[in-house]
C-alpha positions as CSV (number, residue, x, y, z in Angstrom):
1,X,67.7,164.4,47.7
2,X,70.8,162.4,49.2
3,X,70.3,160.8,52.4
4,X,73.4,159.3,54.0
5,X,73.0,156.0,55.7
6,X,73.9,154.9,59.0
7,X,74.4,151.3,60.2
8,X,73.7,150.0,63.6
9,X,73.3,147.3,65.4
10,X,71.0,146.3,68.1
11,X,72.2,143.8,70.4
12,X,69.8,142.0,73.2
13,X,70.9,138.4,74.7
14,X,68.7,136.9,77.1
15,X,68.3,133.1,77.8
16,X,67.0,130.6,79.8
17,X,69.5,127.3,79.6
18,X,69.1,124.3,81.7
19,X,70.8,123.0,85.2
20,X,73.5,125.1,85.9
21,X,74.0,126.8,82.9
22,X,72.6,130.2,84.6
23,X,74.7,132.9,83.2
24,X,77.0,133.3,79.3
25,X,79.6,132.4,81.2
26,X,78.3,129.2,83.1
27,X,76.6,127.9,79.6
28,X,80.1,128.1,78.2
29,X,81.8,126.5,80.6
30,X,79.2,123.5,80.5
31,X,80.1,123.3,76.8
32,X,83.3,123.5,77.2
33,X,83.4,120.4,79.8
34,X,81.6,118.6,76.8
35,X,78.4,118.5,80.4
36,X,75.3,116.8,79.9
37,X,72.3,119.1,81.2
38,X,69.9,116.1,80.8
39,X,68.3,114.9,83.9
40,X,65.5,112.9,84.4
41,X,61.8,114.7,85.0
42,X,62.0,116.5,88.5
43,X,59.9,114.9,90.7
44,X,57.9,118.4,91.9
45,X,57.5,118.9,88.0
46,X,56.4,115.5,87.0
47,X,55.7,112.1,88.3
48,X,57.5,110.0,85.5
49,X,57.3,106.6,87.0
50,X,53.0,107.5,86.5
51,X,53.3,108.3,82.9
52,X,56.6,106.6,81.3
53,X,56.4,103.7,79.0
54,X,59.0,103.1,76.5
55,X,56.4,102.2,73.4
56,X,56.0,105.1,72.3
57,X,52.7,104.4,70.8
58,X,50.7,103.5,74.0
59,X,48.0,106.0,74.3
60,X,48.7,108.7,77.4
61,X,51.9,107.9,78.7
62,X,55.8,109.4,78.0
63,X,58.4,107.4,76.2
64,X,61.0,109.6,77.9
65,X,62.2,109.7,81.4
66,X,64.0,113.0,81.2
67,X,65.0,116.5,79.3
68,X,66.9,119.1,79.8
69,X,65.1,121.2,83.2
70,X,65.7,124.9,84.3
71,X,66.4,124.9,87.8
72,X,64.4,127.9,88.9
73,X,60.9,127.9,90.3
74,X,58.7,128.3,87.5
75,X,55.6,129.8,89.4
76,X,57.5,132.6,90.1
77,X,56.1,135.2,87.7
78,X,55.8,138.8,88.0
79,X,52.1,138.8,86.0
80,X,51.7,142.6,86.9
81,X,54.0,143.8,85.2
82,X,52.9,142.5,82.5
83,X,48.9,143.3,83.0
84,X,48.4,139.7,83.3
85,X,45.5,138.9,86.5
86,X,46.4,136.4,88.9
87,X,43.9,134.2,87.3
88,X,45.6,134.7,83.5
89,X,48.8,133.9,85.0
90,X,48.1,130.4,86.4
91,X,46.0,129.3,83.8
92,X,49.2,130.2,81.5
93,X,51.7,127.7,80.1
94,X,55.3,128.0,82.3
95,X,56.7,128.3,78.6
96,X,54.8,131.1,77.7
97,X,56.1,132.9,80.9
98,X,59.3,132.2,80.5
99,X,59.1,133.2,77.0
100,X,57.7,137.1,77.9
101,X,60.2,137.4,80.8
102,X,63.2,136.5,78.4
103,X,61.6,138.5,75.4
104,X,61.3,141.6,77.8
105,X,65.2,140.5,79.0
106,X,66.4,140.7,75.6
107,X,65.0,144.3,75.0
C-alpha cells in the first residue's frame, strides 16, 4: 500500500526578552543598535548592595551586580488557567511561570 507524504510545518514563536525588547520587532531593533539589555539587579527584585561581593568564592553572597531583567511584573500570573491554587502559584519559581505562559504562547 502507497501512502503519499505530506510535509508541514508548525510554526509557534513566543519569547520573553529583557528591557525593552517586548515585541520581534523591538528585539530586533535593540540588536540592530548593537543595545546593551544589561542593567543592574532592580531594586524591588533584589537588594544587591546586601548580597554583592566581587570574590566569587565567599560563601552567600553575588559576584554580579546585574543581568539582563524583563520589565514586567512577575507576580502577575494567571494560576487558573493553569489549575495551579493560589498557594502553588506563590510557592512557584517566577521562571517556571514565565516558562508555562511562553510555552502555552508558542502553541
Amino acid at each position: 500500500m502507497s501512502e503519499e507524504l505530506q510535509s508541514i510545518a508548525i510554526i509557534g514563536l513566543a519569547f520573553k526578552f529583557p528591557q525593552d525588547a517586548t515585541s520581534e520587532a523591538a528585539f530586533w531593533q535593540t540588536l540592530c543598535d548593537e543595545r546593551s539589555t544589561s542593567t543592574e539587579f532592580p531594586s524591588d527584585r533584589l537588594n544587591i548592595d546586601a548580597y554583592f561581593h566581587p570574590d566569587e568564592n565567599r560563601p552567600s553572597t553575588i559576584p554580579l551586580r546585574g543581568g539582563n531583567f524583563v520589565k514586567e511584573d512577575l507576580s502577575t500570573f494567571d494560576a487558573p488557567f493553569f489549575a495551579i491554587t493560589p498557594g502553588e502559584a506563590a510557592c512557584m519559581d517566577p521562571q517556571h511561570r514565565i516558562m508555562l505562559e511562553t510555552a502555552f504562547h508558542t502553541l
